[in-house]
Chimera marker file (.cmm) of the C-alpha trace (Angstrom):
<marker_set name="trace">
<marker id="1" x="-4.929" y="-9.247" z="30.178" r="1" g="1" b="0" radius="0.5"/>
<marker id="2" x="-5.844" y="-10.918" z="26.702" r="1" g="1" b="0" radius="0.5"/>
<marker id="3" x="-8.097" y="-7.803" z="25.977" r="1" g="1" b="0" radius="0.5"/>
<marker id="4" x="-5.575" y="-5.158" z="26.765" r="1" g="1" b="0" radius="0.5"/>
<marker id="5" x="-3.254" y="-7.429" z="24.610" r="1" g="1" b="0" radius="0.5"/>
<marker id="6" x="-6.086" y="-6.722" z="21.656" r="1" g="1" b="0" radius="0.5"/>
<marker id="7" x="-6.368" y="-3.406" z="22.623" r="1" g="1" b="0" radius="0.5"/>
<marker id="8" x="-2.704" y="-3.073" z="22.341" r="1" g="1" b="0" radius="0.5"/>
<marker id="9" x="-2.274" y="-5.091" z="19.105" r="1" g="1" b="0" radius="0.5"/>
<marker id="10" x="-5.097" y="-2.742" z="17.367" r="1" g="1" b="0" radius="0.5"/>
<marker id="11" x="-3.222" y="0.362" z="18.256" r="1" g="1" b="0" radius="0.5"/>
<marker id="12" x="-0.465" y="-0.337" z="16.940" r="1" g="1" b="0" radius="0.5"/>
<marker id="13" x="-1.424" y="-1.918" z="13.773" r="1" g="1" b="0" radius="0.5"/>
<marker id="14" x="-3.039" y="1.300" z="13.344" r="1" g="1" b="0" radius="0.5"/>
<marker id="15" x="-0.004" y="3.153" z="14.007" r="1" g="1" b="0" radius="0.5"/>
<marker id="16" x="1.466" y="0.948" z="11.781" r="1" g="1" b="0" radius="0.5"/>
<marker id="17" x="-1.007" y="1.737" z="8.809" r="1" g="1" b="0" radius="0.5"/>
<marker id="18" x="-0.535" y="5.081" z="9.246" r="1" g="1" b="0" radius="0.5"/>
<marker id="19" x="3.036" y="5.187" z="8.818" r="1" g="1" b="0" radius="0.5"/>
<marker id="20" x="2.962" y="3.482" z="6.037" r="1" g="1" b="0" radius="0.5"/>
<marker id="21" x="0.086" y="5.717" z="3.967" r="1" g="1" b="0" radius="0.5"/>
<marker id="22" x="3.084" y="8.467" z="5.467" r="1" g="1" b="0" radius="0.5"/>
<marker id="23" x="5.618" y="6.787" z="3.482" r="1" g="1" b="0" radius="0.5"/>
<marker id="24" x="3.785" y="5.024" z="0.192" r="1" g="1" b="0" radius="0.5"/>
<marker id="25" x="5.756" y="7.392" z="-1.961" r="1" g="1" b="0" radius="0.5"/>
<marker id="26" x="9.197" y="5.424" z="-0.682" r="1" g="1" b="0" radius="0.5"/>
<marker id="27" x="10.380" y="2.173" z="-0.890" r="1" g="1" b="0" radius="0.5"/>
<marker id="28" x="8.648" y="0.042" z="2.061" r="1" g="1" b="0" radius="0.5"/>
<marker id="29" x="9.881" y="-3.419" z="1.815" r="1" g="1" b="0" radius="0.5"/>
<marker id="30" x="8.598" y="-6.268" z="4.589" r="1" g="1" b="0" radius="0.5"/>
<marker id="31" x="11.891" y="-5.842" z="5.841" r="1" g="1" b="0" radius="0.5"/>
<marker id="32" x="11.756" y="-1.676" z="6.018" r="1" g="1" b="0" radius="0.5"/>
<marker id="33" x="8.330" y="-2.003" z="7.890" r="1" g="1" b="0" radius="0.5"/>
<marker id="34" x="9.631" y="-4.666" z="9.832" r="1" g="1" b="0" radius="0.5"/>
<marker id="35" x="12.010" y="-2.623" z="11.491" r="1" g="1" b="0" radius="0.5"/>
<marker id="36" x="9.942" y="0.275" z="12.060" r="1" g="1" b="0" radius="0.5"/>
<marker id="37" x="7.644" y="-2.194" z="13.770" r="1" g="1" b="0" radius="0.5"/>
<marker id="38" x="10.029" y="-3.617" z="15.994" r="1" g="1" b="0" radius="0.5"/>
<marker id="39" x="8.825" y="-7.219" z="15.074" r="1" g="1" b="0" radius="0.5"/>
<marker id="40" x="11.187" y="-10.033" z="12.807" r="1" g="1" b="0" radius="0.5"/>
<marker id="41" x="9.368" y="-9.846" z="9.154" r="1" g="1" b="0" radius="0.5"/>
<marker id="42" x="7.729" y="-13.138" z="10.092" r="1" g="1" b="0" radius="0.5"/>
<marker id="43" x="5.724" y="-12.172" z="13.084" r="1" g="1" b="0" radius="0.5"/>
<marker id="44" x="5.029" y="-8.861" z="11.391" r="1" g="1" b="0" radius="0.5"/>
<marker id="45" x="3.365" y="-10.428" z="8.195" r="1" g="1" b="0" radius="0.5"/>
<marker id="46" x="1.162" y="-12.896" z="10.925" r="1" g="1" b="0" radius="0.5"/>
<marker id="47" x="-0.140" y="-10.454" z="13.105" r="1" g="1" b="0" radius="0.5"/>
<marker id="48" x="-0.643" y="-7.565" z="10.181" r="1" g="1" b="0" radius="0.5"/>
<marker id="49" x="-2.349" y="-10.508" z="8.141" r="1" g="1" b="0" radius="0.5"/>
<marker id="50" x="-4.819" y="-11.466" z="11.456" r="1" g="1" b="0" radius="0.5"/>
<marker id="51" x="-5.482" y="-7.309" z="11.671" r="1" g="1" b="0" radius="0.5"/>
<marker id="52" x="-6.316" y="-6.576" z="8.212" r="1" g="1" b="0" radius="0.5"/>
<marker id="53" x="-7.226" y="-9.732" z="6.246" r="1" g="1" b="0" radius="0.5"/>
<marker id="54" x="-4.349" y="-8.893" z="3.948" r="1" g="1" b="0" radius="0.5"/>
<marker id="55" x="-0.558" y="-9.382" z="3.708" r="1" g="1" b="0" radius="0.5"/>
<marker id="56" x="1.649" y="-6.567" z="4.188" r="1" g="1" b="0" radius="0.5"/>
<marker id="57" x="2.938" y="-6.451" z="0.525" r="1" g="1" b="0" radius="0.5"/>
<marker id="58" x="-0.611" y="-6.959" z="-0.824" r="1" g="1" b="0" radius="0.5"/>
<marker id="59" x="-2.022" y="-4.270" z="1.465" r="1" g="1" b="0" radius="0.5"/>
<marker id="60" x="0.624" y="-1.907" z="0.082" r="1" g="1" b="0" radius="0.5"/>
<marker id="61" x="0.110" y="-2.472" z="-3.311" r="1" g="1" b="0" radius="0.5"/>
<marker id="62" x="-3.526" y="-1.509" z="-2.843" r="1" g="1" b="0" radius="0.5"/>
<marker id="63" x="-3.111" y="1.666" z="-1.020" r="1" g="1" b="0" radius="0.5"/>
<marker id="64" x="-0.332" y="2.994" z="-3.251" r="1" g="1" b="0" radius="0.5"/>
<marker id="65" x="-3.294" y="2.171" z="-6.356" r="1" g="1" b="0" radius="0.5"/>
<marker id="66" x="-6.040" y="3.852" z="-4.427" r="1" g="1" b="0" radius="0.5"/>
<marker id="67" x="-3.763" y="6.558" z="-4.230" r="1" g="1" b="0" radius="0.5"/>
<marker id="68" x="-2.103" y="6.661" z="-7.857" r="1" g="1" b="0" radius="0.5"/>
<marker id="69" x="-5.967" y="6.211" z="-8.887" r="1" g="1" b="0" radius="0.5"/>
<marker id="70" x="-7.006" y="9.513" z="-7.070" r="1" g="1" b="0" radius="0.5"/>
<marker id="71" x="-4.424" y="11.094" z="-8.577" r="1" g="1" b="0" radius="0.5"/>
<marker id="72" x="-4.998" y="10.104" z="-12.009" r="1" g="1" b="0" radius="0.5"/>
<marker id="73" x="-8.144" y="11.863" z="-12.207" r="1" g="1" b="0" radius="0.5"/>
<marker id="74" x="-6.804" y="15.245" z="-10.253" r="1" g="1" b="0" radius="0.5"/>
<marker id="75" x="-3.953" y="15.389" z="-11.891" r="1" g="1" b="0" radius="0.5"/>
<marker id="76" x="-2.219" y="16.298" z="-15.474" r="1" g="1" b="0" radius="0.5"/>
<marker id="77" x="0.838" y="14.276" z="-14.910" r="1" g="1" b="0" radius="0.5"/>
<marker id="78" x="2.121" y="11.451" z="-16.753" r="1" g="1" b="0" radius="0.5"/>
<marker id="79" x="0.881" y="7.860" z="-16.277" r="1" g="1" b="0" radius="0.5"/>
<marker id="80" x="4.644" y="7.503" z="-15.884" r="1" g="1" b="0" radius="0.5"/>
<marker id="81" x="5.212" y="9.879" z="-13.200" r="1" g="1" b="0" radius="0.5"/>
<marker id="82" x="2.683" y="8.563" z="-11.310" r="1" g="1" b="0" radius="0.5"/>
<marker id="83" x="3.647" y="4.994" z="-11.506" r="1" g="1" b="0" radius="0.5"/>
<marker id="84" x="7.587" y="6.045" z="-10.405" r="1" g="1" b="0" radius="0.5"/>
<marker id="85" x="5.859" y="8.321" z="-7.103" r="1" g="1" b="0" radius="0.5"/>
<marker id="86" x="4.342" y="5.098" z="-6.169" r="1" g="1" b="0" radius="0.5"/>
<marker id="87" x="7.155" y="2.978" z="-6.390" r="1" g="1" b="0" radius="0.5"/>
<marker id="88" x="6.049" y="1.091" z="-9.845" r="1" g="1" b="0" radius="0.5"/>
<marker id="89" x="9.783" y="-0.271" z="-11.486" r="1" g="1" b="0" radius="0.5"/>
<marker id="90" x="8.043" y="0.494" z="-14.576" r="1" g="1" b="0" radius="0.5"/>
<marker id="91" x="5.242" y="2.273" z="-16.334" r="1" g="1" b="0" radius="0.5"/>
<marker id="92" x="4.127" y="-1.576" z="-17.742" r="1" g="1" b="0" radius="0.5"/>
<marker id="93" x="4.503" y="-3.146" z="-13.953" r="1" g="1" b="0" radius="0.5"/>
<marker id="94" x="1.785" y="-0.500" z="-12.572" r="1" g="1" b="0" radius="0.5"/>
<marker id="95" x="-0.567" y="-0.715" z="-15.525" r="1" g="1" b="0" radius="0.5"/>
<marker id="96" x="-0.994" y="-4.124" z="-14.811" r="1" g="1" b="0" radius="0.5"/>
<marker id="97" x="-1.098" y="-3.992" z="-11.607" r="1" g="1" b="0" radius="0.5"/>
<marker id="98" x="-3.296" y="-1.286" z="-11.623" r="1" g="1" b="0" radius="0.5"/>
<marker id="99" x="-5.427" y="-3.335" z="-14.260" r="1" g="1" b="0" radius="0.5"/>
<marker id="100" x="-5.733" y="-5.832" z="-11.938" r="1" g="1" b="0" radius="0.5"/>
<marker id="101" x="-7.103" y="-3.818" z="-9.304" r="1" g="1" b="0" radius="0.5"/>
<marker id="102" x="-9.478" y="-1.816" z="-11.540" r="1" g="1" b="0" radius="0.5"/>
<marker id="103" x="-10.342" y="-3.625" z="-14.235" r="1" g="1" b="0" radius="0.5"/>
<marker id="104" x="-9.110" y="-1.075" z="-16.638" r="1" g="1" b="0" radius="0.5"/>
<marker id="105" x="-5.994" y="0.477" z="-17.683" r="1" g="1" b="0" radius="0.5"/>
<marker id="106" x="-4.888" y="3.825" z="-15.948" r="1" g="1" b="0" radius="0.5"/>
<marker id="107" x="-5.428" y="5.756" z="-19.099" r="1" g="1" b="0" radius="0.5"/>
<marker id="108" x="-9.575" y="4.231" z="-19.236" r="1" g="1" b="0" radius="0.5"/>
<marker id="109" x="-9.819" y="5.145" z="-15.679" r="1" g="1" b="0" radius="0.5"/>
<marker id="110" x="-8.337" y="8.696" z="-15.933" r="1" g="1" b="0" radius="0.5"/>
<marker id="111" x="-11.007" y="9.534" z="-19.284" r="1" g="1" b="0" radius="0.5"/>
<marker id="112" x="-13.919" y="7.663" z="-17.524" r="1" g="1" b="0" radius="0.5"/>
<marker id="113" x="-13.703" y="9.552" z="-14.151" r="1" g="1" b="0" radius="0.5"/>
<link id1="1" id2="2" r="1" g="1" b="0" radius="0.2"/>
<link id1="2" id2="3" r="1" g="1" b="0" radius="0.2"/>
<link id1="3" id2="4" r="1" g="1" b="0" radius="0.2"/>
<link id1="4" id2="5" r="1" g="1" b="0" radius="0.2"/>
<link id1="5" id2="6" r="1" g="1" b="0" radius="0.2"/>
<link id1="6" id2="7" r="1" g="1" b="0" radius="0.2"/>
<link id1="7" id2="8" r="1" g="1" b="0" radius="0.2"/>
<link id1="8" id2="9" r="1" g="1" b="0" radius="0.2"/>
<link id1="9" id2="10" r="1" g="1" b="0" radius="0.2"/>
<link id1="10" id2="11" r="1" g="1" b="0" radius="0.2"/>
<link id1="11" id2="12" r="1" g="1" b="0" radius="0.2"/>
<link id1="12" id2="13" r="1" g="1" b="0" radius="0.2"/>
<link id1="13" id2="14" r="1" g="1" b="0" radius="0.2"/>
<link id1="14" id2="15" r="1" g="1" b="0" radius="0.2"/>
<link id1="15" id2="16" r="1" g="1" b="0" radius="0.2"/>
<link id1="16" id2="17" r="1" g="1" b="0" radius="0.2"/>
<link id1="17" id2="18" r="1" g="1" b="0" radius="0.2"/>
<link id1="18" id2="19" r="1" g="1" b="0" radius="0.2"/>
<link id1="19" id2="20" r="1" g="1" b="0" radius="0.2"/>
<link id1="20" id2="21" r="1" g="1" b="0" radius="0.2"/>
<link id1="21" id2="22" r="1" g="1" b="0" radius="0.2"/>
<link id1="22" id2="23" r="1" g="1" b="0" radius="0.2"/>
<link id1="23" id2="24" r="1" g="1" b="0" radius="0.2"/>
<link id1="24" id2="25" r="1" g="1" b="0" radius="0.2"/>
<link id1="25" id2="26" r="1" g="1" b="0" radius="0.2"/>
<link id1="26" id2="27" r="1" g="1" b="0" radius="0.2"/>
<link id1="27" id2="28" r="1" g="1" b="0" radius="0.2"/>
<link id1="28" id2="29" r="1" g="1" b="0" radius="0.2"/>
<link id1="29" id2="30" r="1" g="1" b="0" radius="0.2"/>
<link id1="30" id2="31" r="1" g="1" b="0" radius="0.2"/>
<link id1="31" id2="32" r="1" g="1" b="0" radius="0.2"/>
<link id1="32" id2="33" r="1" g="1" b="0" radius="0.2"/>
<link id1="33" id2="34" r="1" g="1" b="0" radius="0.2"/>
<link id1="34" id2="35" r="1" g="1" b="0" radius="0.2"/>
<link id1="35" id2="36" r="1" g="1" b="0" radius="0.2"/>
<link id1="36" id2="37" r="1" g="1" b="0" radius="0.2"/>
<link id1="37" id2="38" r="1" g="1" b="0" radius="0.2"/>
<link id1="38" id2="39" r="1" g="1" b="0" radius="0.2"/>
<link id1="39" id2="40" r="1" g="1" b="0" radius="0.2"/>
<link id1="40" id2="41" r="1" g="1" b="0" radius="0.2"/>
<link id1="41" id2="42" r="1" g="1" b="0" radius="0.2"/>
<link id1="42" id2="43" r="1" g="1" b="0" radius="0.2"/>
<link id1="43" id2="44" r="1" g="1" b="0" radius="0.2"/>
<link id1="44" id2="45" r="1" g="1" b="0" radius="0.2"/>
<link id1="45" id2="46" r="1" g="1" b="0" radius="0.2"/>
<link id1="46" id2="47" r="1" g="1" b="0" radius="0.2"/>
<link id1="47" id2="48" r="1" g="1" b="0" radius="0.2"/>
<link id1="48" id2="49" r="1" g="1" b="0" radius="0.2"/>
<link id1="49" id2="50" r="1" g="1" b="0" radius="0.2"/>
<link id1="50" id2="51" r="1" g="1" b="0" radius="0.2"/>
<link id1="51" id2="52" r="1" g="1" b="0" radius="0.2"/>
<link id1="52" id2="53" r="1" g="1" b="0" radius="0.2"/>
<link id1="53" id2="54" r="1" g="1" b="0" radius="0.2"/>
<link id1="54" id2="55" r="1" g="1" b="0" radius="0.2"/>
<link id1="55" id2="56" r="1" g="1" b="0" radius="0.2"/>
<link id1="56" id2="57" r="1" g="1" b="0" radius="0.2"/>
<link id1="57" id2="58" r="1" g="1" b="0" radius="0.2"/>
<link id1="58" id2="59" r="1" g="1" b="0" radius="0.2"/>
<link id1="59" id2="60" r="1" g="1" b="0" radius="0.2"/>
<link id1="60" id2="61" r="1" g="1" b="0" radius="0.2"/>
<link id1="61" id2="62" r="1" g="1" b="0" radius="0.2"/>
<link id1="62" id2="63" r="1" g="1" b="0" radius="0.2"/>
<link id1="63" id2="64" r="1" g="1" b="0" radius="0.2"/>
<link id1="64" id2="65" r="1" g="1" b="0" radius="0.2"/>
<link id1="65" id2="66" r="1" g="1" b="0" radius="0.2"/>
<link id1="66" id2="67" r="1" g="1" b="0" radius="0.2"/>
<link id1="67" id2="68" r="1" g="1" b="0" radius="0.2"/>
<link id1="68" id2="69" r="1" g="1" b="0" radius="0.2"/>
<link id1="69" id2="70" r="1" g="1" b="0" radius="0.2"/>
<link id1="70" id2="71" r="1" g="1" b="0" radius="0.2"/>
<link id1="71" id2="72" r="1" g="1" b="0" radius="0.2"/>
<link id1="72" id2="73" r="1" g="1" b="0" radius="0.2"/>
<link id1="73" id2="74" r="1" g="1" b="0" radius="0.2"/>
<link id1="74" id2="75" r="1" g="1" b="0" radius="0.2"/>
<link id1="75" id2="76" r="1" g="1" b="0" radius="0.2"/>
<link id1="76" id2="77" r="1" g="1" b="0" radius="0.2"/>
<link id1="77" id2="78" r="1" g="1" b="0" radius="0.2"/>
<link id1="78" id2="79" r="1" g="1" b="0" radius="0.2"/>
<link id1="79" id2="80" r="1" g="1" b="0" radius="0.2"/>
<link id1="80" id2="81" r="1" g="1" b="0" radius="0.2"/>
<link id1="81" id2="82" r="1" g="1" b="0" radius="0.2"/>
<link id1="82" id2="83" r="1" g="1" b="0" radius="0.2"/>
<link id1="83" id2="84" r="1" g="1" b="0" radius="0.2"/>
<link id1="84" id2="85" r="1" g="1" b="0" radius="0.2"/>
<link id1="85" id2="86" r="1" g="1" b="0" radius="0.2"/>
<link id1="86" id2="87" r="1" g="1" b="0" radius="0.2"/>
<link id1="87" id2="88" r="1" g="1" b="0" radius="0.2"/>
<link id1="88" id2="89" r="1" g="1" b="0" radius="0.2"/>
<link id1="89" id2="90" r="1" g="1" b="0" radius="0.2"/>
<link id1="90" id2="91" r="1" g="1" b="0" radius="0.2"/>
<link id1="91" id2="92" r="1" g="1" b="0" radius="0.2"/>
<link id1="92" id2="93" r="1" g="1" b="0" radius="0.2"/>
<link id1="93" id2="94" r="1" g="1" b="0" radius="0.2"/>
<link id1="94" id2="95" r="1" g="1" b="0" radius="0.2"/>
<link id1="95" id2="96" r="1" g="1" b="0" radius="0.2"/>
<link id1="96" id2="97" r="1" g="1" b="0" radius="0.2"/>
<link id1="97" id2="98" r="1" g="1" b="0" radius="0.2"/>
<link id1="98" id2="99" r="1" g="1" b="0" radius="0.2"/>
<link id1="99" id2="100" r="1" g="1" b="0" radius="0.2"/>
<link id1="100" id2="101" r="1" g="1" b="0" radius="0.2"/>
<link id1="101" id2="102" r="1" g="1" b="0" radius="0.2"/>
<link id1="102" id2="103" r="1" g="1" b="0" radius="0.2"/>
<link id1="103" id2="104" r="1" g="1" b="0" radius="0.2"/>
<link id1="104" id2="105" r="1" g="1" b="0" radius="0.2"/>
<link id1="105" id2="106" r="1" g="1" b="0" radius="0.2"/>
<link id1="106" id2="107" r="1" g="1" b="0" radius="0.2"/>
<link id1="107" id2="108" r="1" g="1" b="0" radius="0.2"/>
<link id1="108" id2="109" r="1" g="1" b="0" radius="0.2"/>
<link id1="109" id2="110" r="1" g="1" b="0" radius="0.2"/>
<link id1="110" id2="111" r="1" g="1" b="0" radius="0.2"/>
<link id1="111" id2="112" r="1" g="1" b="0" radius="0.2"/>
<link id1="112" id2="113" r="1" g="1" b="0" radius="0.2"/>
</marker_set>
């Protein structure tokens, strides 16, 4: 029973992640996720944290970067744009984020690549 439990846990934290790279572009709060999950925000956070290694937030923050990177570098848009598709409140709030993630600013990144 405790490995179909697993089994069962795995699948649908990877449902889970894939809803969420469905909906990076939207707001997902602990609280959004949490109802899509079915699970109060606290046992969410625990058993995404025990999946993944990261918190739900965190985890987030990283995809919607990944993807904001990729699209730096196939894009034309604005640093601006970008930052507002991925949920950013402000051009200045993703750049250091996405400093902080990349050790450079989104405008280095988008000229070294």
């Amino acid at each position: 029973v405790a490995r179909n439990k697993g089994m069962y846990r795995a699948s649908f934290i990877k449902e889970l992640i894939d809803w969420i790279q469905d909906n990076l572009e939207k707001p997902l709060s602990i609280n959004i996720v949490a109802r899509k999950s079915g699970y109060s925000p606290w046992h969410l956070q625990r058993l995404f944290k025990e999946a993944t290694g990261d918190s739900l937030a965190k985890y987030i923050r990283k995809e919607r970067l990944q993807n904001a990177a990729s699209d730096l570098v196939n894009s034309h848009r604005s640093i601006a744009d970008i930052a507002c598709q991925y949920q950013f409140d402000s051009h200045q709030s993703f750049s250091r984020a996405f400093k902080k993630m990349f050790a450079m600013t989104p405008t280095s990144y988008r000229k070294k690549k």
